[in-house]
PyMOL commands that place a pseudoatom at each C-alpha (Angstrom):
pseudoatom trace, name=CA, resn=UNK, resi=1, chain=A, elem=C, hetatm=0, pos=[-15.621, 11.415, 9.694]
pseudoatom trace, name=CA, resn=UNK, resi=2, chain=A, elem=C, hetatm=0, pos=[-11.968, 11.798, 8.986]
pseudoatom trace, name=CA, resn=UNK, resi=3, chain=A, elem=C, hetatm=0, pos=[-9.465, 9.000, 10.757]
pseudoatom trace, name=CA, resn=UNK, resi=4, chain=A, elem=C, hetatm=0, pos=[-6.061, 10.006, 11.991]
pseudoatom trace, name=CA, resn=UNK, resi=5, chain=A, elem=C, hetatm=0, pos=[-4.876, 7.623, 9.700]
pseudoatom trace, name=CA, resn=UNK, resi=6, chain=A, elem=C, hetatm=0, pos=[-6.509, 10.105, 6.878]
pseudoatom trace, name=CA, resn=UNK, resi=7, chain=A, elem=C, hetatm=0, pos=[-3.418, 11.908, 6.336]
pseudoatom trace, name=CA, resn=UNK, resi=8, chain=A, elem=C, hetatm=0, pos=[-1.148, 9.166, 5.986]
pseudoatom trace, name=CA, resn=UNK, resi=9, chain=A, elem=C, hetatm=0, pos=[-3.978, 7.680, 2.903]
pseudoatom trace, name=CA, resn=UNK, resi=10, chain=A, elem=C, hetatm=0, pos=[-3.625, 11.410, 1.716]
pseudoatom trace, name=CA, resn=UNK, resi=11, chain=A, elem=C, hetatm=0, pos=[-0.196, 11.557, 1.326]
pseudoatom trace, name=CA, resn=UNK, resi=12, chain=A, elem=C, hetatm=0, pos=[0.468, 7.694, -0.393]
pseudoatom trace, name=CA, resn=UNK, resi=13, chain=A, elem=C, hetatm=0, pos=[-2.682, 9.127, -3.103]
pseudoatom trace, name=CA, resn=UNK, resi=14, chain=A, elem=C, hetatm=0, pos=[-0.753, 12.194, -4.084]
pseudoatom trace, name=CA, resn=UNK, resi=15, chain=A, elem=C, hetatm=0, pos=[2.448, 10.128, -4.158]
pseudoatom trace, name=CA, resn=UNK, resi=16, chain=A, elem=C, hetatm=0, pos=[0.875, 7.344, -6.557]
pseudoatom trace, name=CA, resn=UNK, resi=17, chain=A, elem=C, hetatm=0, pos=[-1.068, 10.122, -7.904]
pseudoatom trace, name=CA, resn=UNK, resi=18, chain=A, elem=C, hetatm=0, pos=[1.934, 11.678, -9.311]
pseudoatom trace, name=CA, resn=UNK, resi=19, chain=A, elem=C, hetatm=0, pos=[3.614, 8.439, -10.322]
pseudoatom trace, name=CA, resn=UNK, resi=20, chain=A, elem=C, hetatm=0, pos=[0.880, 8.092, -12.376]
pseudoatom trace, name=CA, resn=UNK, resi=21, chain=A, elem=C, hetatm=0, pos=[-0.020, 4.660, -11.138]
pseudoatom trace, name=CA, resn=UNK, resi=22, chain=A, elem=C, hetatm=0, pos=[-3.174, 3.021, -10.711]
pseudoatom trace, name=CA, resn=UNK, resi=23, chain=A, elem=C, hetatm=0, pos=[-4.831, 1.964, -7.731]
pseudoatom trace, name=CA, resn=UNK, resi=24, chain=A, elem=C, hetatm=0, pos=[-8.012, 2.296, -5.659]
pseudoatom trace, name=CA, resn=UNK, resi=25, chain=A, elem=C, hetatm=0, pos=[-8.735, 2.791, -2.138]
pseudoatom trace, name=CA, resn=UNK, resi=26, chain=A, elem=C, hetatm=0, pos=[-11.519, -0.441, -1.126]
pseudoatom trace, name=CA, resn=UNK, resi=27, chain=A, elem=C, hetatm=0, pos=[-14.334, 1.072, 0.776]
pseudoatom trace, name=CA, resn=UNK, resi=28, chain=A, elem=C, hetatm=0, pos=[-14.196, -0.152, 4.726]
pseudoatom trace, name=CA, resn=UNK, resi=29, chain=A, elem=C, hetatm=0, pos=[-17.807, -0.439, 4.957]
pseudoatom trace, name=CA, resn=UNK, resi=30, chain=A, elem=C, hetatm=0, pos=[-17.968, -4.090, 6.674]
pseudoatom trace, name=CA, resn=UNK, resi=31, chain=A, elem=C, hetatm=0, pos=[-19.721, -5.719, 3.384]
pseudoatom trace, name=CA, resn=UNK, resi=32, chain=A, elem=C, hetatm=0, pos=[-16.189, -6.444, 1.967]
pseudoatom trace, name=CA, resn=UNK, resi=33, chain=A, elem=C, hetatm=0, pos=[-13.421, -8.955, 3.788]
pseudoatom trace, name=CA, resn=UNK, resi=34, chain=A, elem=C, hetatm=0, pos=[-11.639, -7.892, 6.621]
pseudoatom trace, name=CA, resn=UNK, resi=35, chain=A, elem=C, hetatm=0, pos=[-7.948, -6.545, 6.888]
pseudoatom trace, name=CA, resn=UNK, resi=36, chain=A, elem=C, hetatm=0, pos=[-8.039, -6.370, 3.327]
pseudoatom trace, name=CA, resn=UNK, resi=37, chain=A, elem=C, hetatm=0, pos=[-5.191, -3.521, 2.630]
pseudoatom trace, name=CA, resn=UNK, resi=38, chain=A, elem=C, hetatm=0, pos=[-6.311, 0.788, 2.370]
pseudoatom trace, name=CA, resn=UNK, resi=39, chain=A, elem=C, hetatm=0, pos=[-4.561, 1.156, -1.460]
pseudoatom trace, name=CA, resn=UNK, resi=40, chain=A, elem=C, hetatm=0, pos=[-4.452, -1.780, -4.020]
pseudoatom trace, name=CA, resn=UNK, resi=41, chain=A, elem=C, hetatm=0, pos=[-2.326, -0.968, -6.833]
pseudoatom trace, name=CA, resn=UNK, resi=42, chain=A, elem=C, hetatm=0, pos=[-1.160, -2.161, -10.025]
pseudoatom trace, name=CA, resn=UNK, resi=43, chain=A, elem=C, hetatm=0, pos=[2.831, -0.520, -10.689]
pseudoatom trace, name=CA, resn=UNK, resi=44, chain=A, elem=C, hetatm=0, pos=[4.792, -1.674, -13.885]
pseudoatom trace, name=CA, resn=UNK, resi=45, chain=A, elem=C, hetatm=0, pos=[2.914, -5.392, -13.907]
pseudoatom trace, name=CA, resn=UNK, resi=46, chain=A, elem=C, hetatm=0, pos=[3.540, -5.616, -9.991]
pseudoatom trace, name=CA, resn=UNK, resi=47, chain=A, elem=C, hetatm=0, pos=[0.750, -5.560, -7.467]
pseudoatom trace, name=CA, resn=UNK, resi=48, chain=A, elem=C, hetatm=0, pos=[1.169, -3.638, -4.558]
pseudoatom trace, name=CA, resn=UNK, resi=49, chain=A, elem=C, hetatm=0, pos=[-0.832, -3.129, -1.335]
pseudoatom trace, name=CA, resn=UNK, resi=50, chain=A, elem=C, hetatm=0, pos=[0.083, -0.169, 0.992]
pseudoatom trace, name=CA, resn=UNK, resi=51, chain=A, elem=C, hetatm=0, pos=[-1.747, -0.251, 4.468]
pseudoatom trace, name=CA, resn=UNK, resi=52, chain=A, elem=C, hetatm=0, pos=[-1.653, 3.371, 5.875]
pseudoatom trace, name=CA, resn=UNK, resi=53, chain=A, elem=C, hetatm=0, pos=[-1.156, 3.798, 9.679]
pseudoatom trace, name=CA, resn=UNK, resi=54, chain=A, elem=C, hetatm=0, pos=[-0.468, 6.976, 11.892]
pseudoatom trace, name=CA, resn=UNK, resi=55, chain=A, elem=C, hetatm=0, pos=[1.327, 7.772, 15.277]
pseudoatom trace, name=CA, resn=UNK, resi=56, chain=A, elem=C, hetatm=0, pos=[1.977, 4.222, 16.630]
pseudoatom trace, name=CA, resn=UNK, resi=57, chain=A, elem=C, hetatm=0, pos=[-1.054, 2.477, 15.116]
pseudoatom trace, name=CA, resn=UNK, resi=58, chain=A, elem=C, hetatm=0, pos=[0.025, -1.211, 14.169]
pseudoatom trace, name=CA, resn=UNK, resi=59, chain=A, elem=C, hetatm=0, pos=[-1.653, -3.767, 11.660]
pseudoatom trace, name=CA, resn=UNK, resi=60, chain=A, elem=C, hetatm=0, pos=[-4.325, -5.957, 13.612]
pseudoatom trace, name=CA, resn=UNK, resi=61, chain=A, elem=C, hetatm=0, pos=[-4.283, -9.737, 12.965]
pseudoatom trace, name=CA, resn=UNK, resi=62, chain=A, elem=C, hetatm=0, pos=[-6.787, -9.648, 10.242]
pseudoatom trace, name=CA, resn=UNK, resi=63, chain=A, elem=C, hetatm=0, pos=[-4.350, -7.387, 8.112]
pseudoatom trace, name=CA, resn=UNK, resi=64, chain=A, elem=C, hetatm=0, pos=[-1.188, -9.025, 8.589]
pseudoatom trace, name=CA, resn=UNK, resi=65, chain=A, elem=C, hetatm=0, pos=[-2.653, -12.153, 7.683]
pseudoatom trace, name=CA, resn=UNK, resi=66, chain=A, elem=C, hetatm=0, pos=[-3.926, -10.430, 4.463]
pseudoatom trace, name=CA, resn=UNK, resi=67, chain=A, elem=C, hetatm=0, pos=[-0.524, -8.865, 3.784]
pseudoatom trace, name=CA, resn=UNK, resi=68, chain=A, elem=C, hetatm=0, pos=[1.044, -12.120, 4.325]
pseudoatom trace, name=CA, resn=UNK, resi=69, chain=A, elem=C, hetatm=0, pos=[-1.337, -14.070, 1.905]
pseudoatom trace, name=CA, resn=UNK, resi=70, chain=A, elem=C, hetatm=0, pos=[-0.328, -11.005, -0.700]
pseudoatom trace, name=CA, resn=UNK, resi=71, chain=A, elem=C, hetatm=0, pos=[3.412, -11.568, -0.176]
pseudoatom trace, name=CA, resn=UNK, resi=72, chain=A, elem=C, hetatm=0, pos=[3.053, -15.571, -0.766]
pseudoatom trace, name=CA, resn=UNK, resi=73, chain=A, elem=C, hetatm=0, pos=[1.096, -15.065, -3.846]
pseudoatom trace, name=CA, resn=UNK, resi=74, chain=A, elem=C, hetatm=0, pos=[4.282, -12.860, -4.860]
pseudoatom trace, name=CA, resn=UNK, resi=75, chain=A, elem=C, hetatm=0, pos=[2.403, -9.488, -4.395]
pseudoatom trace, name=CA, resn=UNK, resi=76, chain=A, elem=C, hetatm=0, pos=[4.363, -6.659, -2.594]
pseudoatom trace, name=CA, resn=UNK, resi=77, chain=A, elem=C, hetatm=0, pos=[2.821, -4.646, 0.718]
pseudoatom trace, name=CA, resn=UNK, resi=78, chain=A, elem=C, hetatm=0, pos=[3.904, -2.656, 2.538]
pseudoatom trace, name=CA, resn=UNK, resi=79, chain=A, elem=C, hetatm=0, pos=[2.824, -1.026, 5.594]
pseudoatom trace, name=CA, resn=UNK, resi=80, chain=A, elem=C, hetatm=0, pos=[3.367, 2.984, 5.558]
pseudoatom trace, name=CA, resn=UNK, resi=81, chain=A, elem=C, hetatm=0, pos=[3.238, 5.445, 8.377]
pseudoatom trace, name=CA, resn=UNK, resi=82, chain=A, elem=C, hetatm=0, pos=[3.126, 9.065, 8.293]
pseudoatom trace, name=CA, resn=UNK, resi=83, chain=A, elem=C, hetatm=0, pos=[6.577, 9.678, 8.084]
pseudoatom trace, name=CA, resn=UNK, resi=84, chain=A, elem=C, hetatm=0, pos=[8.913, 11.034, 5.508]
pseudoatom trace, name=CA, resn=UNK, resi=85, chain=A, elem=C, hetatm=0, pos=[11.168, 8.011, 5.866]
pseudoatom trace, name=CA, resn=UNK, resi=86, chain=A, elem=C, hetatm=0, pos=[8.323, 6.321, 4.954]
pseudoatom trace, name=CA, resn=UNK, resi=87, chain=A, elem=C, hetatm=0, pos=[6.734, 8.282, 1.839]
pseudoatom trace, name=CA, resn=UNK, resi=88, chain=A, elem=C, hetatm=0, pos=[10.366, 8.260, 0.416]
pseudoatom trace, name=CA, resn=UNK, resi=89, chain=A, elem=C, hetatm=0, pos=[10.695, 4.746, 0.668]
pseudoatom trace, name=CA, resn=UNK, resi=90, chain=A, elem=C, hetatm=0, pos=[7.725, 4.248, -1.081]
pseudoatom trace, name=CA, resn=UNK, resi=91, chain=A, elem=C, hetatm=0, pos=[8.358, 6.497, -3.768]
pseudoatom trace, name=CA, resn=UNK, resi=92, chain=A, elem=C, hetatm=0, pos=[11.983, 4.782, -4.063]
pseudoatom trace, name=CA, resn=UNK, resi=93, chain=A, elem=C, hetatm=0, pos=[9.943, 1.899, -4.401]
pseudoatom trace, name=CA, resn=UNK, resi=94, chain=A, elem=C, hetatm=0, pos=[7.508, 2.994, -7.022]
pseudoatom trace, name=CA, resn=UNK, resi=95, chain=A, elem=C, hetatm=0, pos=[10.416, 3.910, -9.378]
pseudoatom trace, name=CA, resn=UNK, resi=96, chain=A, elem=C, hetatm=0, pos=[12.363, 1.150, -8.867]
pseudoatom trace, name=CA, resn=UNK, resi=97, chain=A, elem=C, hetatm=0, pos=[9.265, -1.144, -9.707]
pseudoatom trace, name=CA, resn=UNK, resi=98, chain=A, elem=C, hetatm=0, pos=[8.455, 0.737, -13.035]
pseudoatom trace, name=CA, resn=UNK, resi=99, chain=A, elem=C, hetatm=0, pos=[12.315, 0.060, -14.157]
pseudoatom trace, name=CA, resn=UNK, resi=100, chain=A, elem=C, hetatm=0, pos=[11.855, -3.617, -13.952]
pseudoatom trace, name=CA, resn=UNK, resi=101, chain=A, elem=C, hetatm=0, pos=[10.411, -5.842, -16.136]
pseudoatom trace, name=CA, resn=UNK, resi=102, chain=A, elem=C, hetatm=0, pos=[6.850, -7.449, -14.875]
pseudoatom trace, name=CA, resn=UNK, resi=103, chain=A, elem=C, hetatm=0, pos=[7.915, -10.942, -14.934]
pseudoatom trace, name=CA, resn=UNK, resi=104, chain=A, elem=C, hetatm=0, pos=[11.107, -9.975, -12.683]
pseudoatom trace, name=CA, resn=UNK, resi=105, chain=A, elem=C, hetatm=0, pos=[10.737, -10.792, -8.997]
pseudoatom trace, name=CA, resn=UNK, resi=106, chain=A, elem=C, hetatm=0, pos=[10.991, -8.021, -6.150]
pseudoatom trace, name=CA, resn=UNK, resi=107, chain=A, elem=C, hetatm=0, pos=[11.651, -8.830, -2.810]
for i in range(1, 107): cmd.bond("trace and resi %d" % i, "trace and resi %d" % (i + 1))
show_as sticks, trace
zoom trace
């Protein structure tokens, strides 16, 4: 059954699709640990962990405390909504991280 937030996950596949960078989507079947983020990828050297929302859906506890614990461990996430701000940001993103050299840090 399709979420609203379906669209939004669409969208942030095509764009990293594109890109050509890898990632994968974890399954959210309740065997795995909660809040973990919808897209885990791997840009340039740099990790980064999108959480897709839609309309005025916010992150629940569980999933800020995951994207926090990324951010310490000097990962990048980023929540996205469906909004062309958003997707532009991200791809601004994306291309800035494959211009910089892995062991750079990106804030």
């Amino acid at each position: 059954m399709a979420t609203p937030e379906s669209k939004t996950k669409a969208r942030v596949k095509r764009i990293l699709e594109e890109a050509g960078v890898y990632f994968f989507m974890p399954p959210a079947n309740g065997y795995g640990r909660a809040g973990i983020p919808d897209v885990i990828a791997c840009v340039n050297g740099f990790f980064l962990a999108i959480e897709c929302k839609a309309g005025k859906g916010t992150t629940t506890a569980l999933q800020e405390r995951e994207l926090q614990r990324i951010q310490a461990a000097r990962g990048i996430a980023r929540v996205i909504y469906d909004r062309e701000a958003d997707y532009a940001a991200l791809t601004v993103l994306i291309a800035a991280l494959k211009q910089r050299k892995p062991n750079e840090q990106m804030d």
